[in-house]
PATOR-879548 format. One record per residue: residue in three letters; x, y, z of N, C-alpha, C in turn. Coordinates in steps of 0.05 Angstrom, whole numbers, plus 5000, padded with zeros to 4 digits. Layout:
ALAXYZXYZXYZ ...
//
This chain:
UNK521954354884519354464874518054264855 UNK515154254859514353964840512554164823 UNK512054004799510754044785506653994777 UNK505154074786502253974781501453784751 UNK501153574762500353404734497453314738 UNK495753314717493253264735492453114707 UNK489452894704488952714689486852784678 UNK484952874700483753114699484553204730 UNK484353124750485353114776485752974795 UNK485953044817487252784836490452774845 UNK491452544850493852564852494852224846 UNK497352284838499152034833501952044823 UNK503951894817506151954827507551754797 UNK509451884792510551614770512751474778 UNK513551374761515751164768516751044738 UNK518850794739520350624714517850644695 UNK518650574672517050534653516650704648 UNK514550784624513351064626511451084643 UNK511751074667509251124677508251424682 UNK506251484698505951684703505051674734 UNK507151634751506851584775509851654784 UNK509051774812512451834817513151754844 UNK511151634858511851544887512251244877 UNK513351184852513550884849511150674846 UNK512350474837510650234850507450334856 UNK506850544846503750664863501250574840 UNK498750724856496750764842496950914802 UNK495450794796495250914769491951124765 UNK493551324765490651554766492151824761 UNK491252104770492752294766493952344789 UNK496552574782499052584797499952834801 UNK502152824818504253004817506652954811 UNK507853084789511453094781513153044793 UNK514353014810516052974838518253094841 UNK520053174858522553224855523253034875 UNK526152964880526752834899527252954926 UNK527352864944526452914970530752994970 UNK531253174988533853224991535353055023 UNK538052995016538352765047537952975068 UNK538453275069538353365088535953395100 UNK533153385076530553375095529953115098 UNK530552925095530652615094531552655135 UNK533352815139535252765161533452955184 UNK533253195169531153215195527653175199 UNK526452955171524852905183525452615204 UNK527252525199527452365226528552445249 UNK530052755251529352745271526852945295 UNK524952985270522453025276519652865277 UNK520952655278519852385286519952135309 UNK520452305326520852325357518652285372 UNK515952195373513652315379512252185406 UNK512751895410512451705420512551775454 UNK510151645462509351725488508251405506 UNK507251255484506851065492503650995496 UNK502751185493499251155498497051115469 UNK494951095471494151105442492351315430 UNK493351515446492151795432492651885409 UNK491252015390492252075373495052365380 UNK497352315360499152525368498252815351 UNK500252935348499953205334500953085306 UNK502552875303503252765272501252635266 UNK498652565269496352415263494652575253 UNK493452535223490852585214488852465209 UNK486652435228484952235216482252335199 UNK481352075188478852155165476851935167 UNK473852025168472251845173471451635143 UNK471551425148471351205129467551275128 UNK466151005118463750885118462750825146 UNK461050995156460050925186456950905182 UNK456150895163453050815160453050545145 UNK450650435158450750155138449950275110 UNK448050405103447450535074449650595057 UNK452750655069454550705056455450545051 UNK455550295075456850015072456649955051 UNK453749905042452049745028452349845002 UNK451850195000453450314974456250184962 UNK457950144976460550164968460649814973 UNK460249694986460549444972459349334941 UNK456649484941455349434920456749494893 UNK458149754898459749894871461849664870 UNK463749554889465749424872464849164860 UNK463749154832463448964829465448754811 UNK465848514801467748374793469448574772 UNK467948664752468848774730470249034737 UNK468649164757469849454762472149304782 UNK472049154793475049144807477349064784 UNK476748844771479048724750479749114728 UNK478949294728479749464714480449664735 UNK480849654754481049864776484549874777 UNK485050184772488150194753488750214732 UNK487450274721486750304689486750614683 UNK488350694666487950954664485451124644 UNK485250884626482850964604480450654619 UNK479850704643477850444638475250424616 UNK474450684609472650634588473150404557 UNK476250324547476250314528478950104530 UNK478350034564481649804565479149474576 UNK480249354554478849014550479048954589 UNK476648854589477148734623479648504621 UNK480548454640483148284641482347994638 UNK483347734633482847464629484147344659 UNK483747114671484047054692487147124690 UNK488446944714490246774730490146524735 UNK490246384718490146104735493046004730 UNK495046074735497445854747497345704773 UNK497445504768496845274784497645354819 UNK496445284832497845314863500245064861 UNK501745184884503844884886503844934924 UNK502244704937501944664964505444614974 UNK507644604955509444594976511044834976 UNK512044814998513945115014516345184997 UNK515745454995517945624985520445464991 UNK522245434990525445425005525845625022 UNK526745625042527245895058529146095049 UNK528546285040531246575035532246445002 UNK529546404987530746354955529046684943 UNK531246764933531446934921528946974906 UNK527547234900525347194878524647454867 UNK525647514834524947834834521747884817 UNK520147624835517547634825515847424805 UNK513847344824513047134813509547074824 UNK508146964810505846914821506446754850 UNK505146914873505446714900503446484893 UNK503346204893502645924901503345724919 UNK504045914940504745684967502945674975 UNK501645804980498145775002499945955022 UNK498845925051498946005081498146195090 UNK498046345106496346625119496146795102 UNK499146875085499247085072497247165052 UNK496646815038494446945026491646985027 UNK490747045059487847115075488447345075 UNK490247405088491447685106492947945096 UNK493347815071494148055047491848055025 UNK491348255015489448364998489148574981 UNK487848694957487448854944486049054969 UNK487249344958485649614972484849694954 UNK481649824944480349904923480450174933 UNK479750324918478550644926478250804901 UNK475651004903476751194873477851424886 UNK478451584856479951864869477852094857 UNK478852274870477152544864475452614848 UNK477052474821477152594794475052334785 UNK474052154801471351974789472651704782 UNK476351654783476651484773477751194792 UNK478051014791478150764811480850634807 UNK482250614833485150514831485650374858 UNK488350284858488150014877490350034890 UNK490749914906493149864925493749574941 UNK495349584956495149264970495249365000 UNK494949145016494149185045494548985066 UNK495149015084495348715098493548735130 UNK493048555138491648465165493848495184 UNK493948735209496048625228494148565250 UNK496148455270495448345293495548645309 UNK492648625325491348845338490048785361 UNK489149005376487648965400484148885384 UNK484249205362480749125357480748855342 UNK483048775329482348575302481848635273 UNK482048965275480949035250482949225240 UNK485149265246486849465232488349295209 UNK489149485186489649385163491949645155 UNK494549585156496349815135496749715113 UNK497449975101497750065078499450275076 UNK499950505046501450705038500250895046 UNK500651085054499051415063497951445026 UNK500851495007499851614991497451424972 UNK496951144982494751024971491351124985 UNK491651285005489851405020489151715011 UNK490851855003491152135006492552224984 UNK492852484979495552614960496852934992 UNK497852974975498653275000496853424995 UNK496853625014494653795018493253885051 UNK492053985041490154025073487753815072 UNK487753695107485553445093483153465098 UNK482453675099478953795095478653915070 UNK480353905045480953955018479653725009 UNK476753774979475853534978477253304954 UNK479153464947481553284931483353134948 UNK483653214967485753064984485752754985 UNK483852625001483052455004481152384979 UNK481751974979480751754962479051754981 UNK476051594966474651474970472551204967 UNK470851114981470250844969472050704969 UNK473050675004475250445007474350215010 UNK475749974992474149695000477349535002 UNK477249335024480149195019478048925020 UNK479448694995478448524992481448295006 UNK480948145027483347945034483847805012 UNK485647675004485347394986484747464960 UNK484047644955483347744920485347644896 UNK482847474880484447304861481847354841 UNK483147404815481647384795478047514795 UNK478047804805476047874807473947694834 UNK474947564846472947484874473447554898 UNK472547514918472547604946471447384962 UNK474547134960474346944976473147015009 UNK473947245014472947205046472047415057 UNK470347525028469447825031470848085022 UNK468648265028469848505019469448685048 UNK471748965053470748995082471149345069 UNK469649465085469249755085472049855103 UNK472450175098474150335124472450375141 UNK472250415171471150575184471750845187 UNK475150845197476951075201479150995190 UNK480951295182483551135181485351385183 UNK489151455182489451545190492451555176 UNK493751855171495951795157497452045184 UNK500451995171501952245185500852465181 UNK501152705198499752925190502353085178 UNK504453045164506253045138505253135117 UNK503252935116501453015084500453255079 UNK500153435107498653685103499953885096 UNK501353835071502854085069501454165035 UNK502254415033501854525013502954414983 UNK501454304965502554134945503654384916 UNK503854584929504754804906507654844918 UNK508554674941510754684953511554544950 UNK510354234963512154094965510053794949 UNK511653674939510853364925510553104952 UNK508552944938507752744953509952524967 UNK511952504939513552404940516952494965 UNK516352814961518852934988517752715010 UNK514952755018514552675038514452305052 UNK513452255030514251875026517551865025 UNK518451965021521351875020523052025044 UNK521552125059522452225090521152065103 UNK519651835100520151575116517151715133 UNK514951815114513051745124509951715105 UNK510951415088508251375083506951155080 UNK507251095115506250835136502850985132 UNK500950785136498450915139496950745154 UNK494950755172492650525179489350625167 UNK487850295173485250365164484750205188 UNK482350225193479950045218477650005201 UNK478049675196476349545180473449535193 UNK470849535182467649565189468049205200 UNK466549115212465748825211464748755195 UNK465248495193463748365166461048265173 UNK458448195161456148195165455747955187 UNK454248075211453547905235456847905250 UNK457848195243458948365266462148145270 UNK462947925253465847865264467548095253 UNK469548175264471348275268473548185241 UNK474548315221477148235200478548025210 UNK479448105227482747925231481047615240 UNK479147585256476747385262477347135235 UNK476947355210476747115186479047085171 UNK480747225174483147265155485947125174 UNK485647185201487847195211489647445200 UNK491747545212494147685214497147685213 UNK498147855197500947795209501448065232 UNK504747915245505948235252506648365249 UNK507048505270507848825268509748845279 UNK512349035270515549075272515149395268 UNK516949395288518649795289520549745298 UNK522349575292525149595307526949645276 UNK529249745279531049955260531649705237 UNK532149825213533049605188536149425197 UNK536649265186538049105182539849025146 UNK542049175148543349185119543148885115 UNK541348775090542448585078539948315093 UNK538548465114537248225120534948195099 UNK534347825102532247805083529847785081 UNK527947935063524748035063524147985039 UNK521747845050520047845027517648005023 UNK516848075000514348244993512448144979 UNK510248304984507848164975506248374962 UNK504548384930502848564927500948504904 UNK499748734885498248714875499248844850 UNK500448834839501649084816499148934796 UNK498949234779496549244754496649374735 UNK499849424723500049694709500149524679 UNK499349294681498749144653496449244635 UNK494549334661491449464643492949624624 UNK495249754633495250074611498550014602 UNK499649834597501749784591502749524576 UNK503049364557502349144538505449024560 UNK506649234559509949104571510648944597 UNK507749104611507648944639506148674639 UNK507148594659505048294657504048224674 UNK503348504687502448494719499948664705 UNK497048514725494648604716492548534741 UNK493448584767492948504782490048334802 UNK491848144779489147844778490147634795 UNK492847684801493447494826494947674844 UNK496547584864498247674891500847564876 UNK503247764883505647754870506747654892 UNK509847564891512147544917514347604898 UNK516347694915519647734918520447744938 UNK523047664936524147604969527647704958 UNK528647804979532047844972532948044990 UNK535148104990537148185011535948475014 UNK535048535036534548925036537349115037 UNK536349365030539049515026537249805027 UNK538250025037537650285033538050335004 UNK536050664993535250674969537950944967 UNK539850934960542651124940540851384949 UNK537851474932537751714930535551744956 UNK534351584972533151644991532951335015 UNK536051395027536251275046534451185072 UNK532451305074530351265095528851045086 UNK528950905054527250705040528550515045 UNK527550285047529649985034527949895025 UNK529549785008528849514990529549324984 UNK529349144960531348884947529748874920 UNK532248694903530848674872527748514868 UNK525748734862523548604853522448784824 UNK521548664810519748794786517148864788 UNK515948874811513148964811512549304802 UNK510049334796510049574790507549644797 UNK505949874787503550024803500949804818 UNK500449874835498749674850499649564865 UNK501449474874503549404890504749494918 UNK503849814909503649984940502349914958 UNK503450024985502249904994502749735018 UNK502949414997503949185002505749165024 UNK506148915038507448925058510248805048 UNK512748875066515148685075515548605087 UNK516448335091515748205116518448115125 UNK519648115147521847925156521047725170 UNK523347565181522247265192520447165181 UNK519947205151517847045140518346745138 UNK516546615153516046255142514746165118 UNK515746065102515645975083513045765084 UNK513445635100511645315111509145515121 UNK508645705135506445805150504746015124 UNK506746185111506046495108506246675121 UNK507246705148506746825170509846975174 UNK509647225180512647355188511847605195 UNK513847765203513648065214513148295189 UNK511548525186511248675173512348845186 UNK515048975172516949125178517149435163 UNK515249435142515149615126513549605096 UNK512249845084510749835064511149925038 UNK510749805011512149834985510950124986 UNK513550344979512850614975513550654940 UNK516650564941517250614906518850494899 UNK519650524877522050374861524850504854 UNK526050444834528950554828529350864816 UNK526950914808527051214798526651384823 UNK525151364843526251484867528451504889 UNK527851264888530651194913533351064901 UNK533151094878535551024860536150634861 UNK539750574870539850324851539150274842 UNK540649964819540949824801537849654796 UNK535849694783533349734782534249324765 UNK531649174774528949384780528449304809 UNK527949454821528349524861525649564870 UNK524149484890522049584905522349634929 UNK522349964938523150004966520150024976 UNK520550015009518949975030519250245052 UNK517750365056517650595086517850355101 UNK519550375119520350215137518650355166 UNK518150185186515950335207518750415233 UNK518250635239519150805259516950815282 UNK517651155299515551195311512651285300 UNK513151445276510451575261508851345265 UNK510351105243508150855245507250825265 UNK508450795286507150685310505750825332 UNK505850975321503251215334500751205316 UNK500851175286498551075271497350905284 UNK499350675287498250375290496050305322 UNK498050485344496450505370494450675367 UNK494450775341491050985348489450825337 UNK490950735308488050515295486950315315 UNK489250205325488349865340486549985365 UNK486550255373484550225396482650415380 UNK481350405358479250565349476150375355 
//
């Protein structure tokens, strides 16, 4: 049974630190209390995650929600994020928290080492990763603006982009006008308040239909930690109609089962520095960690490896077979939470790893 925490309202989840977030690693805005998800519903939501048919219809586990389909809205919602409102987006008092000062640690053009350990560091290699991963903007209910990370996959339209369900949504019914964020903008490449290669609207997008449950029952968090909160968006074109993936390029896409111990690296945006002197994450650059994955003690459906990132960060992708020299590797799964959910020896960032749910998202977004 969870508890209602509200900021004034909305939803959000806590995690390490004091935060006030409980799906981890998440957005900073208002929430719900969490309880932990139990292994036995952990066990049969997989095996009620069976769904797979092969076509790209939407299933009965699919909810979708209409993004920005007018240019007037386009134009609205590009216009609102502007430098300042993005560098404070995550902020729990933005009225009265100093805008953030750059990032400038130097790039370094040469390649990671392959499989060197990292529990977090400004990424400066260059390569795809940093076109094709990006800040997710959105506000919530309650009027206020928070962020997430996102990546470009490789698609039929060119324009699908995942992310966390719960960076989209809280539980609920999703014709509830709290349910759903709004004023989604994913910026690729976002460094220091700019939009190297643009800013792009949602059209549609689409989470498990998991989320629709009654939040006087059940927490956001039961349901992320039953290994479903994979999500897609279908990015608008960017002006004179190219297509996302057109400018950014992409990485892949993976649904094949985890691997104890294989190595992933992650990528994100953590920002819980606006409201926290302790963090040093303020998400003015793109983070990395890389290290051995392992299931999460208290919610085995997660993996992770040692990283320190924290809110903003959701989201974010994991990637295996990542190249070091390119940027380029498989997205195998997306930062859901950290060690106060899924337990071990902190500080940990687990990942929803993609099953079938995901990939019934993913075949409905890519042919939207």
């Amino acid at each position: 049974m969870s508890t209602p925490y509200r900021r004034p309202c909305g939803h959000q989840i806590r995690t390490r630190r004091p935060l006030r977030h409980a799906i981890g690693a998440t957005v900073a805005a208002s929430a719900t209390v969490v309880a932990l998800v139990a292994p036995a519903v952990a066990a049969d939501a997989a095996q009620r995650n069976q769904l797979s048919d092969g076509s790209g219809a939407a299933k009965p586990d699919t909810t979708t929600h209409v993004g920005a389909t007018t240019a007037q809205e386009r134009n609205r919602i590009n216009a609102y994020w502007t430098p300042e409102r993005m560098k404070l987006a995550g902020a729990l008092v933005p009225e009265i928290t100093p805008v953030p000062g750059d990032d400038n640690t130097p790039d370094d053009p040469r390649p990671l080492p392959a499989n060197t350990p990292d529990s977090g560091a400004v990424w400066t290699h260059n390569g795809a990763v940093e076109k094709n991963v990006g800040r997710l903007f959105f506000t919530f209910s309650d009027g206020y603006d928070g962020s997430c990370t996102a990546t470009v996959v490789t698609s039929a339209n060119r324009s699908t982009v995942v992310t966390a369900a719960h960076c989209l949504r809280g539980v609920g019914s999703p014709s509830a006008g709290d349910t759903w964020n709004h004023n989604f903008y994913f910026v690729p490449g976002y460094r220091n308040g700019t939009k190297p290669l643009g800013g792009f609207t949602a059209r549609t997008m689409a989470t498990s239909s998991r989320w629709n449950v009654d939040p006087d029952t059940t927490a956001s968090s039961d349901v992320a930690a039953a290994g479903y909160d994979a999500a897609f968006l279908v990015a608008n074109p960017a002006t004179g109609g190219r297509p996302l993936a057109d400018i950014t390029g992409s990485q892949r896409i993976g649904f094949s089962q985890p691997v104890d111990s294989e190595f992933v690296h992650a990528f994100g945006y953590p920002n819980y520095g606006l409201n926290d002197p302790g963090d040093k994450y303020v998400g003015s650059r793109m983070i990395h960690c890389a290290g051995t994955t392992h299931p999460g003690p208290k919610a085995p459906l997660l993996w992770g490896e040692t990283c320190n990132m924290s809110p903003g960060s959701s989201g974010g992708p994991h990637l295996a077979h990542f190249d070091t020299r390119t940027g380029t590797g498989t997205v195998v799964g997306v930062t859901t939470t950290d060690e106060e959910l899924a337990g071990g020896q902190g500080p940990m960032l687990y990942a929803t790893r993609f099953g079938d749910s995901a990939h019934h998202l993913y075949d409905w977004a890519q042919s939207r």
